[in-house]
N, C-alpha and C positions, 0 to 999 in steps of 0.2 A: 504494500500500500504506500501510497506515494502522501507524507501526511506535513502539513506547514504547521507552524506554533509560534506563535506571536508572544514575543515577552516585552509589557510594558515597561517596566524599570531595567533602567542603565546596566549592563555585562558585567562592569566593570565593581561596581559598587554590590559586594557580598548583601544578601537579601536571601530570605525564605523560599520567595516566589521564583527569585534567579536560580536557586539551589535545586527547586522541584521542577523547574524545565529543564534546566541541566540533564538532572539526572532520569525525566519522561524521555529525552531526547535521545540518552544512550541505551535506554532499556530497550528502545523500540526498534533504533540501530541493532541492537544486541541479537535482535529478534526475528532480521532480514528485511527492516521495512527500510525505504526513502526518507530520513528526517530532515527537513531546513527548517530550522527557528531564525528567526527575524527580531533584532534586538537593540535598540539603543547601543553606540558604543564607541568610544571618542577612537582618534584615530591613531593613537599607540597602544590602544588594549589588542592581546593577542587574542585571537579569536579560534574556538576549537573548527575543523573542518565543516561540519554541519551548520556554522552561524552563520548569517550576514549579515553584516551592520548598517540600521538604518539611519545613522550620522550620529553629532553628539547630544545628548540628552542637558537637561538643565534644569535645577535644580528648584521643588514648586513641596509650598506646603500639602500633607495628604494626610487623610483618617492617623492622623494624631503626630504626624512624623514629618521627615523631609526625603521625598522622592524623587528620582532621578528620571525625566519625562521625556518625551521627545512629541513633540507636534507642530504643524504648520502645513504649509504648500509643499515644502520641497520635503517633507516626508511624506505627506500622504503622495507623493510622487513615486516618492521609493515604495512606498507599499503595493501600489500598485505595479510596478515591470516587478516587483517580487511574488505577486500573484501571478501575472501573466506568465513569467519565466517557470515558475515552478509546476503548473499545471498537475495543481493539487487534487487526489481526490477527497481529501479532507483536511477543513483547518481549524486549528486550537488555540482560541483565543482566551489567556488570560487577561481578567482583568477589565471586557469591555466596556465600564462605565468609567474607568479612568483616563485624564485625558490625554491619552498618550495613544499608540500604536494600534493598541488594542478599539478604543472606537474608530479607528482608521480604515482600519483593515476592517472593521464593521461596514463601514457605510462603505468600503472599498467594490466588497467580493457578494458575492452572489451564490447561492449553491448550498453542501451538507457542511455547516458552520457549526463546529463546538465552542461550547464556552465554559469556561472556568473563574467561578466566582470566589478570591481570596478574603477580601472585607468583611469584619465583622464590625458594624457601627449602627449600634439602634438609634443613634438619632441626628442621623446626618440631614440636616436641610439643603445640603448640598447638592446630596442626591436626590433628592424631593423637586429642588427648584428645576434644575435638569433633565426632569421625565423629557419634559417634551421634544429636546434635543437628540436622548438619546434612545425613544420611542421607535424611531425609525430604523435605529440600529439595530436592538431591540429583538425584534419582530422577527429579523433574519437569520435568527438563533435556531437551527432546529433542538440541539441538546443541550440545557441547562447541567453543568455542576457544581457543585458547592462543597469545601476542602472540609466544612465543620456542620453542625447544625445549625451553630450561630451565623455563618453564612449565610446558608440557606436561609434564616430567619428575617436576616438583615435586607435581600433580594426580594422574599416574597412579602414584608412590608413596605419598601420603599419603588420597588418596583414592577411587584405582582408576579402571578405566574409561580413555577414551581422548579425546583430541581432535585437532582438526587446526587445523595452524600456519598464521595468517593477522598478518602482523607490523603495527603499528604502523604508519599513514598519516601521510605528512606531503604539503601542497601544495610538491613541487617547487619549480613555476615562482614561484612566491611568492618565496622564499629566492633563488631564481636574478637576478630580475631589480630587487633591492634595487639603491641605491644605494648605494656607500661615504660611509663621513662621513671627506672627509682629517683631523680631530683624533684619530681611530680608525685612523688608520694608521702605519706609520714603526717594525718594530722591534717589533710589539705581539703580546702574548698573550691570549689570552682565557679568561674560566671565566663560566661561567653556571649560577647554582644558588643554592639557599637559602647561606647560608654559614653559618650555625651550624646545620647539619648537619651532625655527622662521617661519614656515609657517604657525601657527597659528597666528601673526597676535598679539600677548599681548605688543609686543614694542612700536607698532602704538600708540595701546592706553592710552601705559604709555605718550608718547610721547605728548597724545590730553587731557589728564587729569589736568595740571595744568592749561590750557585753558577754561578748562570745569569749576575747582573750581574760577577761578576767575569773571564768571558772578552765580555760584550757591554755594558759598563757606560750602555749607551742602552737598554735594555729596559725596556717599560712594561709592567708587568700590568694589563688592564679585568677588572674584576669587577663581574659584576650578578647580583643576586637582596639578597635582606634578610637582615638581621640585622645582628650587631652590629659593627661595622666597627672599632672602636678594639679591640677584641680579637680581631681574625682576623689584625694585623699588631701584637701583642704579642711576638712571639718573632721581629719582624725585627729588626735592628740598625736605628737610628737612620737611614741612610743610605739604607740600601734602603727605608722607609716610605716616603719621598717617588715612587718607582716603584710604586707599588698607588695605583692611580686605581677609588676605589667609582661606579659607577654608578648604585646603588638599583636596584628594581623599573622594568624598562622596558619598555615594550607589543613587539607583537609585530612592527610596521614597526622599532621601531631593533633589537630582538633581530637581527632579518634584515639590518639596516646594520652593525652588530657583527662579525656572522657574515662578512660579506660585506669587511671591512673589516681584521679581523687578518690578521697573518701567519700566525699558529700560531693552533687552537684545542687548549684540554690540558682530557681528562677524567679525573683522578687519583680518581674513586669507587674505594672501598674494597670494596661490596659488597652484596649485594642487589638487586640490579640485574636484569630480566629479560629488558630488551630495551638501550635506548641511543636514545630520540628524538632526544636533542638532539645525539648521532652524525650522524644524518641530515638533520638540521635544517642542521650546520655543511657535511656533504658536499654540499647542496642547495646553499649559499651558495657552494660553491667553496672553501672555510676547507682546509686541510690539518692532517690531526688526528694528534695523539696522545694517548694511553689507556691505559690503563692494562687488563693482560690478564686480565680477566673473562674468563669464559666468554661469556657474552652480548656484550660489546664485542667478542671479538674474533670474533663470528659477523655482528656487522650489519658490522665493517668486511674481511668477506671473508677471515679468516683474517690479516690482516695487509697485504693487498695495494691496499687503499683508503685506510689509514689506519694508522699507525705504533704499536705494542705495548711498553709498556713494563712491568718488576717489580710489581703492585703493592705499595702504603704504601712502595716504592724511592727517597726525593725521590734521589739519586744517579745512579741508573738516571733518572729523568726529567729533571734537569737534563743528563746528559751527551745524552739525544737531541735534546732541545731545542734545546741550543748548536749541534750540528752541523743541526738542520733550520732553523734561523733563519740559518744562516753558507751553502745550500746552498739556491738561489731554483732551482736545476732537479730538485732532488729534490721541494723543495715543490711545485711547477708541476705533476711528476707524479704525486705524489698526488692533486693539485687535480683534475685530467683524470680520473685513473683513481674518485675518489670520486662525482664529476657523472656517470659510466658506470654506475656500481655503487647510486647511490641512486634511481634510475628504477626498478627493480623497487617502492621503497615507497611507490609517487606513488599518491592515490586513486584515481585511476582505474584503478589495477590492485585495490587493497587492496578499494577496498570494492567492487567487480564480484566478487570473492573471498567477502565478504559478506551481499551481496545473494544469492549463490546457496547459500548458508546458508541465509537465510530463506526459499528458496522450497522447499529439502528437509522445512523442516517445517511450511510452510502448504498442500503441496498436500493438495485437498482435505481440509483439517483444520477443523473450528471455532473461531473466533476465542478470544481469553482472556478468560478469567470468573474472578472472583473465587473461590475455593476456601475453603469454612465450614472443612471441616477439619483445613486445616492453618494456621490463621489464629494470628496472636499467641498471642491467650489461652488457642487450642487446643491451642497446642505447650505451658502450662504448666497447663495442666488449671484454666482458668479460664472462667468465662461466656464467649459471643460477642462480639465485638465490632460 
């Protein structure tokens, strides 16, 4: 099958959404299909053979965060000779109410159109004020899905209509059979995540960390993702700085040495959230987790019984579960067991078999995708063709 996949945010800029096309795109490679994803991406990011880059993207506030977009003329330009040249029988759009690629490639194409709905935001007026713009996109949808149920939720109140829940992939056996780095062990916590993000959640923890050293004055916090590291341990005392060991940005083998290597992994997100990769990334690893109770965290870790719930924005509530899961090697053990049980429903070879028959509900006997006059750019603003 010859199938296109549309990723709204930037290549270049690590994301969720970047990580689950990534990795739909090699599975399905893996699997003998035709994959080309089509992706935001400035012009020294290296790009895997299956990509092509729809220019640079530019950086726009989004459902709680700052996303990496790409829209205008001269991309819906490129979306379209990227439709034409690919002569898809199916394409996969995530993301189509954001304004990036993904409504692009909506009003672009014509034909058996998937979509994948990542947002989880109940009360986006954004989305609300937008129906009518993105109505027509919209429509062209033959198969709805949605990564969580809070997705789902989020789509059929703000813009009706239904989908079915197909969550988030990760390679299991990848995370599982990582090695440890002993410098990453001994006593250690873990966070992964941009850090100057506040909806990630890294303040709480600074916030629960001198709590934490003062019943286990041997704790290490690892932190990996970017940003600014002399002010994410501003508001520690002096003493405790020396316990925050930054990692920077790190590929995806030590992410999984990391994982595989703490004693505790702590998700203290604040919100926005619609699923929890990197929930299942750490339960892949073995990592025993605590989180903070999202609705969406505490659905990927089984209601509480994979992976430990605490208050969110609580650093109190997080420091006291931590002290007792880091003092408590058989409660951790059995979350360990029970998370490695419980993350085997998210391994690709379930997810995108889930997938895969998505797109054959709306290929059979269907016509391939064709570019659509229109509903093109300049036709949604009452402008010449493109």
């Amino acid at each position: 099958m010859r199938i296109g996949i549309v990723c709204p945010y930037s290549w270049d800029v690590p994301g969720g959404v970047q990580f689950h096309i990534r990795d739909l795109a090699e599975h399905l490679i893996g699997l003998g299909h035709e994959v080309s994803v089509l992706a935001p991406a400035d012009d020294e990011t290296p790009l895997p053979p299956y990509a092509v880059s729809a220019g640079r993207a530019v950086p726009v506030p989004y459902n709680g965060s700052v996303a990496r977009l790409n829209f205008g003329f001269l991309s819906a330009a490129r979306v379209r000779r990227w439709l034409h040249d690919g002569n898809f029988e199916v394409v996969h759009i995530h993301e189509p109410t954001s304004p990036s690629l993904g409504l692009l490639a909506c009003w672009a194409a014509r034909g058996p159109i998937v979509a994948t709905f990542h947002t989880s935001n109940p009360r986006s007026r954004a989305m609300i004020a937008a129906y009518p713009i993105l109505q027509a996109a919209l429509e062209k949808i033959r198969a709805r899905i949605a990564v969580s149920e809070y997705a789902r939720r989020t789509l059929v109140e703000h813009l009706g209509g239904d989908a079915v829940v197909i969550p988030n992939g990760v390679d299991v056996d990848f995370f599982a059979r990582a090695e440890p780095r002993a410098e990453w062990q001994g006593d250690t916590i873990g966070f992964i995540g941009r850090i100057d993000e506040p909806r990630k959640g890294l303040p709480v923890l600074m916030k629960a960390l001198p709590k934490i050293l003062a019943s286990r004055p041997g704790v290490r916090l690892l932190v990996a993702g970017r940003g600014d590291t002399e002010e994410a341990v501003a508001s520690l005392p002096a003493r405790a700085r020396d316990r925050v060991e930054f990692l920077g940005m790190v590929s995806d083998e030590d992410k999984a040495r990391l994982l595989r290597s703490v004693d505790l992994y702590v998700a203290p997100n604040l919100g926005g959230e619609s699923f929890g990769i990197i929930l299942v990334e750490a339960m892949s690893a073995g990592a025993p987790v605590l989180a903070s109770d999202l609705d969406a965290f505490a659905q990927v870790l089984d209601q509480g019984a994979a992976g430990e719930l605490f208050a969110n924005e609580d650093a109190d509530a997080l420091a006291e579960a931590a002290v007792r899961l880091l003092g408590d090697p058989v409660r951790r053990a059995e979350l360990s067991g029970r998370g490695r049980a419980h993350v085997r429903r998210f391994d690709w070879s379930v997810v995108g078999g889930d997938i895969l028959a998505v797109y054959e509900t709306v290929t059979d006997g269907v016509a391939r995708v064709v570019t659509d006059e229109r509903t093109s750019f300049r036709a949604r603003f009452g402008l010449a063709r493109d």
